[in-house]
C-alpha positions as CSV (number, residue, x, y, z in Angstrom):
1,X,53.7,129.1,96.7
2,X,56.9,130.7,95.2
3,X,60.1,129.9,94.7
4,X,63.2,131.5,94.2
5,X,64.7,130.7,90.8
6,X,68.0,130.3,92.7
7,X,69.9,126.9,93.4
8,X,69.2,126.8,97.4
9,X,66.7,129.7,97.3
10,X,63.4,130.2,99.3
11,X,59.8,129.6,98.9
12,X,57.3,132.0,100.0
13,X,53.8,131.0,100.6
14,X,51.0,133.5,99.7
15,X,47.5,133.2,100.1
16,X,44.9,132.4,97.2
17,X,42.4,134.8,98.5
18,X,45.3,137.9,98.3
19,X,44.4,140.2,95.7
20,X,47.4,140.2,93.8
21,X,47.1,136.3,92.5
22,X,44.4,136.7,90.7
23,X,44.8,136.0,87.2
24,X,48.4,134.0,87.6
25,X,48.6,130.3,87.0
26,X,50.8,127.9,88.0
27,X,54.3,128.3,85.8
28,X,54.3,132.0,86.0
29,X,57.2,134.0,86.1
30,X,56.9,136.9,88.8
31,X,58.8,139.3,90.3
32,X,57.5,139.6,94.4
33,X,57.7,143.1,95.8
34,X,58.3,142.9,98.6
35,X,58.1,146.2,101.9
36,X,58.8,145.9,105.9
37,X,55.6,145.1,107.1
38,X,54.6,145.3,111.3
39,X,57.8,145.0,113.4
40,X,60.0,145.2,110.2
41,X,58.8,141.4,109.3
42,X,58.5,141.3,105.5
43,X,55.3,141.4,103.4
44,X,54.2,141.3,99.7
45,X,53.0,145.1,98.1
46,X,52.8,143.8,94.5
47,X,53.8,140.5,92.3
48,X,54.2,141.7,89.1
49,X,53.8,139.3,86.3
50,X,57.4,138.9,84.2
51,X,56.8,139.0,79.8
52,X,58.8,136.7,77.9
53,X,61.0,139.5,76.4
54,X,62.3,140.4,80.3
């Protein structure tokens, strides 16, 4: 799961098994890109991991 960083923001649920997880653990920052998917609905293209200089 992921949450916005934002007082009030959303969380966003993503699946273990997806590809792009691999290799995060828990306390990561990430930026979530994010395309329309079927029907316009939303869906994740990439998370890339944030550095500490960002």
């Amino acid at each position: 799961m992921f949450r916005d960083f934002r007082a009030g923001g959303d969380e966003i649920k993503v699946s273990r098994l997806n590809p792009h997880v691999v290799g995060l653990a828990v306390g990561d920052r990430v930026i979530l890109v994010v395309r329309p998917g079927l029907f316009g609905w939303p869906r994740v293209a990439g998370i890339e991991k944030v550095t500490a200089a960002e």
